[in-house]
N, C-alpha and C positions, 0 to 999 in steps of 0.2 A: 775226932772232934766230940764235946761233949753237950748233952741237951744244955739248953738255957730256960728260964722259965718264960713265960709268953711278953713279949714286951710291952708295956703301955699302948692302950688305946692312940693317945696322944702322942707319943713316938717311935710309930712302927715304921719299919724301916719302908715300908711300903709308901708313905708320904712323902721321904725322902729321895728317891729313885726317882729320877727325870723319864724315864718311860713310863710312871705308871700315873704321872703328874696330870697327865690330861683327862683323867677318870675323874667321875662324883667322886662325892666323901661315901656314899653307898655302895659305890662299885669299889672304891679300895678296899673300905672293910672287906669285900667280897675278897679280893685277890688276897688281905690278910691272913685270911684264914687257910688257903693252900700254903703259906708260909713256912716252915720248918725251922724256928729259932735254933741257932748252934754258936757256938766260942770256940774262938782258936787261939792257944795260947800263946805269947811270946814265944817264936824259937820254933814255932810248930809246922808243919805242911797243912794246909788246907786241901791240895794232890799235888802229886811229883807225874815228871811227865814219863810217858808212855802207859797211862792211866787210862781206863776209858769211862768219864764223867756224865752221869746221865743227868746231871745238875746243873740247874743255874745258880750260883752264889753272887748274894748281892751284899755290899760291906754295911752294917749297920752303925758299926763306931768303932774305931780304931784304922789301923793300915796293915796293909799288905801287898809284900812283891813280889813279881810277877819275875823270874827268870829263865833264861835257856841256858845252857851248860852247850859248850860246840866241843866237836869233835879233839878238839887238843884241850881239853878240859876247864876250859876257860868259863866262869861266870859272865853272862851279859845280864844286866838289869833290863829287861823288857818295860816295866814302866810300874807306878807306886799307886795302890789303889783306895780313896779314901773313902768315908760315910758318902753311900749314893750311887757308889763304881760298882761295875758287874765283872763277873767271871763266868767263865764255862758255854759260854755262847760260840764258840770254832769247833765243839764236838756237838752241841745242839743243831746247830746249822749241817755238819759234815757227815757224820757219826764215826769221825778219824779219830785216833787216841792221840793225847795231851800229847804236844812238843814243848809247854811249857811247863813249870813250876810254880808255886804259889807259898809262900812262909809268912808267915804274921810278925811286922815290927815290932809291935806291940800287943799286949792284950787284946783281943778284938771279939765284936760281935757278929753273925750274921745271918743272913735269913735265904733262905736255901727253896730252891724251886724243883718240883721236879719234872721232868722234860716234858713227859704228859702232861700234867697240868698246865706247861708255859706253855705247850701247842695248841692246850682248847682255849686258851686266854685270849691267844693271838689271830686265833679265826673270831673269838665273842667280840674283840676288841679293837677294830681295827686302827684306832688313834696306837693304840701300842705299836702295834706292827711300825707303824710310822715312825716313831720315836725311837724305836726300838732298830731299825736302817737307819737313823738320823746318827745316833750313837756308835755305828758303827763305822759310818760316814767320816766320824770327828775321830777317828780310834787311826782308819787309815789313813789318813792325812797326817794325824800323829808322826806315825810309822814312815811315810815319805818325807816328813819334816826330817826323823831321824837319819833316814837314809843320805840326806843332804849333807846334817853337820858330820855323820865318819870324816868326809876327805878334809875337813876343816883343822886348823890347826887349834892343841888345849884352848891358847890364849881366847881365840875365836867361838870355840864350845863353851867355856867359863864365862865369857861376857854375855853369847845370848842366853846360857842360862840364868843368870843373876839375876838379865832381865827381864825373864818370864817369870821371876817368883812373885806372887802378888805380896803387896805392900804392908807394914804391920806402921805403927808409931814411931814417929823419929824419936821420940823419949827414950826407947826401948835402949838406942844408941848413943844416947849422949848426946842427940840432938844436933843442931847444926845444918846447913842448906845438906840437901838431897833429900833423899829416902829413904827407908829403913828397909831390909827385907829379912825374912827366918828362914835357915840353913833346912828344910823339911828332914832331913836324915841324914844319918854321921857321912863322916865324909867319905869314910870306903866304900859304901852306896852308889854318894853322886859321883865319883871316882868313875866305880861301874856304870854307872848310869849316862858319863860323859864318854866311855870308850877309853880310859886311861889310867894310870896309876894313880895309887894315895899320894906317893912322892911327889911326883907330877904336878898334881892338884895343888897340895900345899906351897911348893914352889911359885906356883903360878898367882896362889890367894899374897905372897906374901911380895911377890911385884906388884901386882896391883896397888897395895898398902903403901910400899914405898914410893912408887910414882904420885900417891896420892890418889887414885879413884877410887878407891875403898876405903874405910877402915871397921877391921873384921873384930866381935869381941863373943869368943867361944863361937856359939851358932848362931847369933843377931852379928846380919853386913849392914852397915851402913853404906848406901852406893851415893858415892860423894860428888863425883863427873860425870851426871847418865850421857851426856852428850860421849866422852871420852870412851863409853862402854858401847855405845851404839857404833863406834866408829871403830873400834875394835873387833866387834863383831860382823863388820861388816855387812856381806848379802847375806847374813843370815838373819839379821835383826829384821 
């Protein structure tokens, strides 16, 4: 990874990170300045696992994802991290080496803690510590969410994710009753990310389309029947 130069006052990624939200504007700058600006570029690792990360990485603009590779070689998408997400907190908390991976979708920026400094933070700071178990809170729950939809069928994985994507402009679509949403990442991703094939997927986006509950153009869905999505999805939704 390579240095960045220091990022605006005004857009430090320290403002943007929900753990650090509950500080003064005096106590941020404080924590700003243990910051460590870095970029990871498209296509790049930010660590591969069996690493051992003495860093916290927080995402200051762009994405990045987070995966495991299992024993029969398979990619699993662990989950897609945007401006505000943290990494590196399972070897902060443990001092176990990475089981996961990290690649940058895109160009990315991000501001980098180091474990010392994130542990005299979180003794100075105890609204942190809070935030900071809240965050992790919502991470597991994540993760039991996931564990739910495995035994679920695509159809049923496809519809509750659709419709957990938040919402953009029905314009975007051509307009017309429902709702609009953006496809966050190609679809060999959410493929991964859903537990299933590209093939799969696309089969599946392109019944949707024919029954009428969608209609898909490139990466804007227009979700046309949320009712028909909710009922598809079932006890997941």
């Amino acid at each position: 990874m390579r240095e960045l130069p220091l990022f605006p006052t005004h857009t430090t990624c320290v403002s943007r990170v929900p753990i650090f939200q509950g500080l003064t504007s005096s106590e941020q700058d404080h924590v700003a300045t243990l910051a460590h600006p870095q970029k990871v570029a498209k296509g790049e690792y930010a660590f591969m696992s069996g690493e051992r990360l003495s860093q916290l990485m927080v995402v200051h603009r762009g994405r990045v994802k987070v995966t495991r590779t299992l024993p029969s070689g398979v990619e699993r998408v662990v989950r897609i991290l945007e401006s505000g997400d943290f990494l590196g907190e399972y070897a902060f908390l443990t001092g176990a080496r990475l089981h996961n991976s990290a690649v940058a979708l895109e160009d990315s920026a991000m501001c980098v803690f180091s474990h010392e400094d994130l542990g005299e933070l979180l003794k100075q700071h105890p609204s942190i510590s809070a935030r900071f178990m809240a965050a992790l809170s919502h991470r597991l729950a994540s993760a039991e969410r996931q564990l739910a939809v495995v035994g679920a069928s695509v159809p049923e994985r496809l519809a509750d994710y659709l419709l957990s994507l938040p919402t953009t402009n029905a314009d975007d679509a051509g307009g017309g009753a429902g709702v609009t949403v953006q496809l966050p990442l190609p679809k060999k991703d959410i493929a991964a990310l859903l537990q299933t094939s590209p093939e799969s997927l696309s089969r599946q986006l392109r019944s949707f389309e024919e029954r009428g509950v969608i209609a898909a153009h490139n990466a804007v869905v227009h979700l046309l029947d949320i009712d028909a999505l909710i009922d598809i999805a079932g006890d997941l939704s």
